[in-house]
C-alpha positions in Angstrom: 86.1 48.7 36.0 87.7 51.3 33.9 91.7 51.3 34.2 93.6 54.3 34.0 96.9 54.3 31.6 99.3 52.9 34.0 96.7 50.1 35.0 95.5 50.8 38.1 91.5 52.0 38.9 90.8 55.3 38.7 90.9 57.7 42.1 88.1 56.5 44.4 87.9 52.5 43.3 88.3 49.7 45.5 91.3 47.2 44.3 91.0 43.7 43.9 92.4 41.6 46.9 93.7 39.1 44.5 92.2 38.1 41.0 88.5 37.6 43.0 85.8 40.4 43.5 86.1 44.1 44.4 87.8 44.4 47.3 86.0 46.2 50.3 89.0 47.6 52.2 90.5 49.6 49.7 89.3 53.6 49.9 91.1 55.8 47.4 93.6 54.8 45.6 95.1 57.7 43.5 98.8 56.6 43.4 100.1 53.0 43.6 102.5 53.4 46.3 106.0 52.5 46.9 106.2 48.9 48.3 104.0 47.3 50.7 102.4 48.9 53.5 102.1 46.7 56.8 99.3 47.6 59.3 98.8 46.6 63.0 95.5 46.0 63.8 94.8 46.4 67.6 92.1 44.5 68.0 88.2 46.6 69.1 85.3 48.1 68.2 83.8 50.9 69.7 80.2 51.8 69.6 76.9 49.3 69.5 77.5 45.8 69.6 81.3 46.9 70.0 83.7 45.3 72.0 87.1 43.0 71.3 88.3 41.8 67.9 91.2 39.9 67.0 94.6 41.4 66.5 96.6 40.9 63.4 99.1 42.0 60.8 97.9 43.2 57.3 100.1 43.4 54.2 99.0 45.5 51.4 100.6 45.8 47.7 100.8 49.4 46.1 97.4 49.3 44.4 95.5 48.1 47.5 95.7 44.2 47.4 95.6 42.2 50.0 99.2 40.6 50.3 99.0 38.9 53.6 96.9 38.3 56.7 99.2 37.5 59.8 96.5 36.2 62.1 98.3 37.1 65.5 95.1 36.4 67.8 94.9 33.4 66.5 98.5 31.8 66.2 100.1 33.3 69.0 97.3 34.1 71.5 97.6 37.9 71.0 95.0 40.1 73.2 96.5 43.6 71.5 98.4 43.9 68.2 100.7 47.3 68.6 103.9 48.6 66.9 105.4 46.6 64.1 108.9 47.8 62.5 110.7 46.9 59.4 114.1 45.5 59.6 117.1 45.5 57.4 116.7 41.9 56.3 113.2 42.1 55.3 111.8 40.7 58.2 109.2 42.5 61.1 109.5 43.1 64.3 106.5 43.0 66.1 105.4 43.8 69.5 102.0 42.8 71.2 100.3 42.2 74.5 99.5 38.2 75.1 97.2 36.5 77.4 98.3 36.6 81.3 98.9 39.9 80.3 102.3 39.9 79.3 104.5 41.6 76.5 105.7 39.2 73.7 108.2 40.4 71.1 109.1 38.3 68.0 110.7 38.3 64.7 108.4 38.0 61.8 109.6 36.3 58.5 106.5 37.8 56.2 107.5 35.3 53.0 107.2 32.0 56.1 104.5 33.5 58.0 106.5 32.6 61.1 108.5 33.6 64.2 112.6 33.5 63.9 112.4 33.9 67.1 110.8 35.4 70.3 110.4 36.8 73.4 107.6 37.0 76.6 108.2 39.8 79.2 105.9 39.8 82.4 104.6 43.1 81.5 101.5 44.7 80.9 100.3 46.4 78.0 103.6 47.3 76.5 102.7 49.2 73.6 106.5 49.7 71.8 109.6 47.7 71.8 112.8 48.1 68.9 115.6 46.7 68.4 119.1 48.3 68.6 122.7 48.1 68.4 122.7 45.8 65.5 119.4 43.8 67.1 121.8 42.7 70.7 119.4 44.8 72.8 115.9 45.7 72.8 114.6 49.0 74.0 111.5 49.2 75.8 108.6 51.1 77.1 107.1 50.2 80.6 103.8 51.3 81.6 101.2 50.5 84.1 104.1 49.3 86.7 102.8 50.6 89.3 104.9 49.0 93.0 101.7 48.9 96.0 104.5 47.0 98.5 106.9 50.1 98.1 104.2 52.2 97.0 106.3 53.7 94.2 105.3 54.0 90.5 108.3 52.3 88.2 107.2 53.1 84.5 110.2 53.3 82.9 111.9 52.9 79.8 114.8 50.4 79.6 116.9 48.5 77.6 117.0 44.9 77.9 119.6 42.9 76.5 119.4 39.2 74.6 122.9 37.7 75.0 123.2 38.7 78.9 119.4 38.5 79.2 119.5 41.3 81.4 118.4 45.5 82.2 121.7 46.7 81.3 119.7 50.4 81.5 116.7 51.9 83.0 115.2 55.6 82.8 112.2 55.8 85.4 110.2 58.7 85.2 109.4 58.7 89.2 113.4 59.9 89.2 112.4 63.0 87.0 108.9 63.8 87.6 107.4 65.1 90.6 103.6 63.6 90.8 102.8 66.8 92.6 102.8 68.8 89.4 101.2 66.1 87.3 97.1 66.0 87.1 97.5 62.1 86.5 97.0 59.6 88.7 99.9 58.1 90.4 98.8 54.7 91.3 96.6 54.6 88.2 98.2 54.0 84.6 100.0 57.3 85.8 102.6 57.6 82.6 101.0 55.3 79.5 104.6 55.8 77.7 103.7 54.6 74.5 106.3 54.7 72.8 110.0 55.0 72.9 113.1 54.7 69.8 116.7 55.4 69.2 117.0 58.2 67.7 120.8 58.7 67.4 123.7 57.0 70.4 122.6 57.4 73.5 119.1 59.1 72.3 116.0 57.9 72.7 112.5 59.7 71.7 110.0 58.7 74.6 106.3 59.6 74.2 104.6 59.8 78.0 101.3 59.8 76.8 99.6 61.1 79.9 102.3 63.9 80.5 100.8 65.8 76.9 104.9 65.3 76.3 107.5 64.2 73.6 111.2 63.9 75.3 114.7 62.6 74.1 116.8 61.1 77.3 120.3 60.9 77.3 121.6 57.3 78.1 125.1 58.9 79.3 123.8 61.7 81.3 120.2 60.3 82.3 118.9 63.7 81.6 116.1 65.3 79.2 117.9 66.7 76.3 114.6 67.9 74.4 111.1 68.1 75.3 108.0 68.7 73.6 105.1 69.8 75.6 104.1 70.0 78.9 101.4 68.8 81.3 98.0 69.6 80.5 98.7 72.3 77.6 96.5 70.2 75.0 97.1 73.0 72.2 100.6 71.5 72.1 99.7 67.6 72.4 97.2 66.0 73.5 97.8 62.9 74.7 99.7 62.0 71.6 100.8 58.8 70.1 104.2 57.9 68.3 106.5 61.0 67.8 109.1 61.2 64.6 112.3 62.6 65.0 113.0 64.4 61.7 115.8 66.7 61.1 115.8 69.7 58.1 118.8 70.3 55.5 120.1 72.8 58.1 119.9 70.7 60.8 116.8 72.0 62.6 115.2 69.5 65.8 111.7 68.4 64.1 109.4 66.1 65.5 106.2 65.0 64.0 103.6 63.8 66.3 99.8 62.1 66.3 98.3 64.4 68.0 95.7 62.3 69.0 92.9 63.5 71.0 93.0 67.0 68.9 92.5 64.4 66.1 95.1 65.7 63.4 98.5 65.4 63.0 101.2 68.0 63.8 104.8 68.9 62.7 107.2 71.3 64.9 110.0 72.4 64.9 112.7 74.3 67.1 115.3 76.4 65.4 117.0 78.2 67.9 115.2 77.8 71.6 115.7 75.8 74.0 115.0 72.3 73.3 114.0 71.3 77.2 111.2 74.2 76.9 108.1 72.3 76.5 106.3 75.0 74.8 109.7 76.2 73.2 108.8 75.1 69.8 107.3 76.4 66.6 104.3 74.6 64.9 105.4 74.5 61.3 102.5 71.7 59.8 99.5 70.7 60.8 96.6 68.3 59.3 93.2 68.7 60.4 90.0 67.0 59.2 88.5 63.8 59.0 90.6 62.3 61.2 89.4 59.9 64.5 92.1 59.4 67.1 95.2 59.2 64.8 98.0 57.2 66.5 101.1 57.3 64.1 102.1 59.6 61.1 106.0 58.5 59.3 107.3 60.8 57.1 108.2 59.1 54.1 111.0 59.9 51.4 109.0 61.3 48.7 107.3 64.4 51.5 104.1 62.4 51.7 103.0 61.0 55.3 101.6 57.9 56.0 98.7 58.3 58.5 97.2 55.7 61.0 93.7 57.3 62.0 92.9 54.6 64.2 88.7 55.0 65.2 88.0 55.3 61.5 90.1 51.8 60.9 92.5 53.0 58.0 95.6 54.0 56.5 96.4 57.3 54.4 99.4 58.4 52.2 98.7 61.9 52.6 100.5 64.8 50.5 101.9 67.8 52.2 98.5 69.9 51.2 96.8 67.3 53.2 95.3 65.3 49.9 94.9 61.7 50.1 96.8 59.8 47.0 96.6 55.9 48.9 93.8 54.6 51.6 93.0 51.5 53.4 90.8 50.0 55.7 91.7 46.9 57.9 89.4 46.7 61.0 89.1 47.2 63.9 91.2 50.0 65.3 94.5 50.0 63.2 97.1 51.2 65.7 100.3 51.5 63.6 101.6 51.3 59.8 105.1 50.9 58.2 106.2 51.4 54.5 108.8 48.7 53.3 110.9 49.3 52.3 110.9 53.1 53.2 110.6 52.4 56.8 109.4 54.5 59.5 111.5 57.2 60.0 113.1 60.4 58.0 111.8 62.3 55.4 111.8 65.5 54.8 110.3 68.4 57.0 107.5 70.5 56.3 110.0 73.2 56.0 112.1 71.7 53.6 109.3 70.8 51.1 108.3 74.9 51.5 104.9 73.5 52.8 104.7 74.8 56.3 100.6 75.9 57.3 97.5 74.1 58.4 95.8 71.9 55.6 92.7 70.1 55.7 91.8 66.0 54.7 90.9 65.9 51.2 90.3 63.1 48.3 89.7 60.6 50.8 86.4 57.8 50.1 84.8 58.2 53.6 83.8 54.4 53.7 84.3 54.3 57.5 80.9 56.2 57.5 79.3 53.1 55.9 79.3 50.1 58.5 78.3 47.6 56.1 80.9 48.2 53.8 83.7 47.9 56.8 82.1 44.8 58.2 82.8 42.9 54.6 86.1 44.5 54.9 86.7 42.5 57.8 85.5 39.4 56.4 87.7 39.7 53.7 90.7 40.0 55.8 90.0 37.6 58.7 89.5 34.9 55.6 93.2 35.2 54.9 95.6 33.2 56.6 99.1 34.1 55.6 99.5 34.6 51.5 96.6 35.7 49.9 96.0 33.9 46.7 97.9 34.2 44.0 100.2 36.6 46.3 103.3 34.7 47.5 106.3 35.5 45.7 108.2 31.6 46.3 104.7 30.0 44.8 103.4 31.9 42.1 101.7 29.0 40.3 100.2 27.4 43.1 97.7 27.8 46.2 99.8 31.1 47.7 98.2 30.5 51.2 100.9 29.6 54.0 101.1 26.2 55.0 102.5 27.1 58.3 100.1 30.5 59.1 97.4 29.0 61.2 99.0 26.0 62.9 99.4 25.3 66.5 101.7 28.1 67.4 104.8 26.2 68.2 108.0 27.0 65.3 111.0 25.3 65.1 112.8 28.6 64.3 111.4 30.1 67.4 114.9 29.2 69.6 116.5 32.1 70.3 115.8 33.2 73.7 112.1 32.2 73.8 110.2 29.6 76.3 111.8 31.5 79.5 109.5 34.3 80.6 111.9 36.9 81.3 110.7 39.2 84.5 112.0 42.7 83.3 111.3 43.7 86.8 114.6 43.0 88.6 113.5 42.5 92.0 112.1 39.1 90.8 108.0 39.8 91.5 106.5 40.3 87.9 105.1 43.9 87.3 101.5 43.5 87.1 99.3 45.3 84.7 95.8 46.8 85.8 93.2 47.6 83.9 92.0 46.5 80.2 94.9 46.7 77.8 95.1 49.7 75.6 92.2 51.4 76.8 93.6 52.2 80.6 92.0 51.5 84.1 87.9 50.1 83.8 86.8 49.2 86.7 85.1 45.2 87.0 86.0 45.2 83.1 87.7 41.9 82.2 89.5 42.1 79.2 88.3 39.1 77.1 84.6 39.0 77.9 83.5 42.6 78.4 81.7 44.2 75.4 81.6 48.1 75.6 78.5 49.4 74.6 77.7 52.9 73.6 80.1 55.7 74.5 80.7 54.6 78.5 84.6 55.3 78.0 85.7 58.3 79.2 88.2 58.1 77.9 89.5 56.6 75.0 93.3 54.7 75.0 
């Protein structure tokens, strides 16, 4: 392999993991990025001889090494990895769905490979949790909580709090919504709020993925202050995945969205309307291309944008003219990606960086057209149990793997406020979760067993 001048391969060639053979996962890697880029692998495979795959965690150094393989399936019995967030002190915090279908939150030390602590919700399917207020509470997005004794649908978002270990606050969307206007189905996985964080005191950015919206509630007031969307108007989102709340130099509301079944990313922006108009808002950047079901996009400090395209099982750093400087692959369906230690949210707009307009994919390796090279992808990563070789800071001249990364799944540090399953449904009667999580409603589908062949979803979740 021919280096360029600052050591790394040229534009197009795969990375090393560690010292060891050319590593498979790594697409085009233009740019050695700014820190290490952690990726949530959900867990399935679409397509012939498709079906579920582990979860887990993937770190990955600037020049597309394999850092770290948190093997979350396998340590902590997770069914569906989902959203993992950086924290001040270095750690992760990581939400997933767990067998029994419940919601297990935890805090990740990456340099331990274990949990500082944790905690198990009896709900379904949650796809998003964060901690606020200086980690005391934890915000959360309910789906699939459908009531058949009162016959009432309660997804909600709430916040939950760890010294009371109690809902100190709930938003449900029955109180705001009539089902009447809505084309979803009530008793079905009627909102799939996927997503829900703080966005300033009292704000929080809520993504009802079935309502084609992006809202901000008011804790105080209980009202919408902005919206983004509306019902059914897919040429303003469709069905869209984990909304950014950016702000320009002037102050201007800015979200940027996945819009992910118009498979691109979008950036808009509302200067001077009203911001509880769903169609209120300008488009100001959009990516199109090669993208398959994109479920995240951050905005990171340098104007780039760090894109989760789930289906084709990678990770791009993406310029503002839509040209791909960093890419990885970690199968099977990568659901969300953070930057440390960047983050996830801010940036600059597309205004601000004068680069409003539609851009096309560019520069990227397309090596989730070749199936043989993603299946030795995934070899490579489900081989690596915490520290890759040769990759753990503490133990630089010995075996880097984690001692504790695959053991029996029980922690000493884990003490906090784990062991009691806390019932976020008040009443006292856990919330129960139908369908196959992640994917929504399939009918005599369990969630462990069933292998999906061909294209009999309908749609995808």
């Amino acid at each position: 392999m021919v280096a360029t001048p600052d050591g790394t391969a040229p534009k197009g060639v795969a990375q090393s993991a560690t010292d060891g053979p050319q590593n498979p996962c790594a697409g085009t890697i233009d740019t050695p990025t700014n820190g290490t880029t952690v990726i949530s692998v959900q867990g399935f495979k679409f397509g012939k001889n498709g079906g579920k795959r582990p979860a887990k965690l993937v770190a990955v150094g600037p020049s597309g090494d394999v850092k770290w393989v948190h093997q979350s399936a396998q340590k902590y019995d997770v069914v569906w990895g989902y959203d993992v967030d950086p924290m001040d002190n270095g750690n992760l915090f990581v939400t997933a769905t767990v067998q029994g279908h419940k919601t297990l939150v935890y805090e990740l030390d990456p340099e331990t490979q274990e949990r500082v602590w944790s905690k198990t919700f009896d709900l379904g399917d949650t796809h998003d949790a964060d901690l606020i207020n200086d980690g005391e509470e934890i915000l959360l997005a309910n789906m699939r909580n459908y009531d058949e004794s009162s016959e009432r649908n309660d997804d909600r978002i709430f916040v939950y709090n760890r010294t009371t270990e109690r809902i100190e606050w709930e938003w449900r969307f029955d109180d705001h919504y009539d089902p009447e206007d809505l084309e979803e189905n009530y008793t079905d996985d009627w909102t799939h709020v996927n997503d829900v964080d703080k966005i300033g005191e009292g704000l929080y950015l809520a993504s009802p993925r079935n309502f084609d919206q992006a809202i901000v509630v008011n804790r105080s007031t209980n009202e919408i202050a902005m919206k983004l969307g509306a019902d059914g108007q897919k040429d303003i989102l469709n069905e869209q995945h984990n909304p950014d709340y950016l702000e320009s130099e002037n102050g201007t509301p800015t979200l940027l969205v996945g819009d992910s079944e118009n498979d691109r990313i979008v950036e808009y922006a509302n200067p001077d309307g009203d911001l509880t108009d769903g169609d209120g808002w300008n488009r100001t950047w959009t990516l199109n291309g090669d993208l398959d079901w994109p479920r995240d996009a951050d905005r990171l400090p340098s104007g780039n944008t760090l894109v989760t395209d789930s289906s084709n099982h990678r990770v791009l750093e993406v310029t503002p003219e839509g040209e791909v400087v960093w890419e990885f692959y970690a199968p099977w369906l990568v659901y969300d990606a953070a930057r440390i230690p960047a983050g996830e949210h801010g940036g600059p707009t597309a205004t601000d960086l004068n680069a409003t307009g539609t851009y096309e994919l560019s520069g990227d390796s397309d090596l989730h057209r070749n199936q043989t090279r993603l299946n030795a992808c995934h070899d490579v990563l489900r081989n690596v149990s915490g520290w890759a070789e040769g990759q753990r800071p503490a133990d630089q001249n010995g075996d880097g793997t984690s001692e504790g990364a695959m053991d029996d799944g029980t922690d000493d540090a884990d003490t906090s406020d784990d062991g009691a399953s806390e019932n976020a449904d008040e009443s006292g009667e856990p919330a129960d979760s139908t369908g196959v999580p992640g994917f929504g409603p399939l009918a005599a589908l369990a969630a462990l067993a069933v292998l999906f062949v061909g294209l009999g979803l309908t749609r995808r979740r």
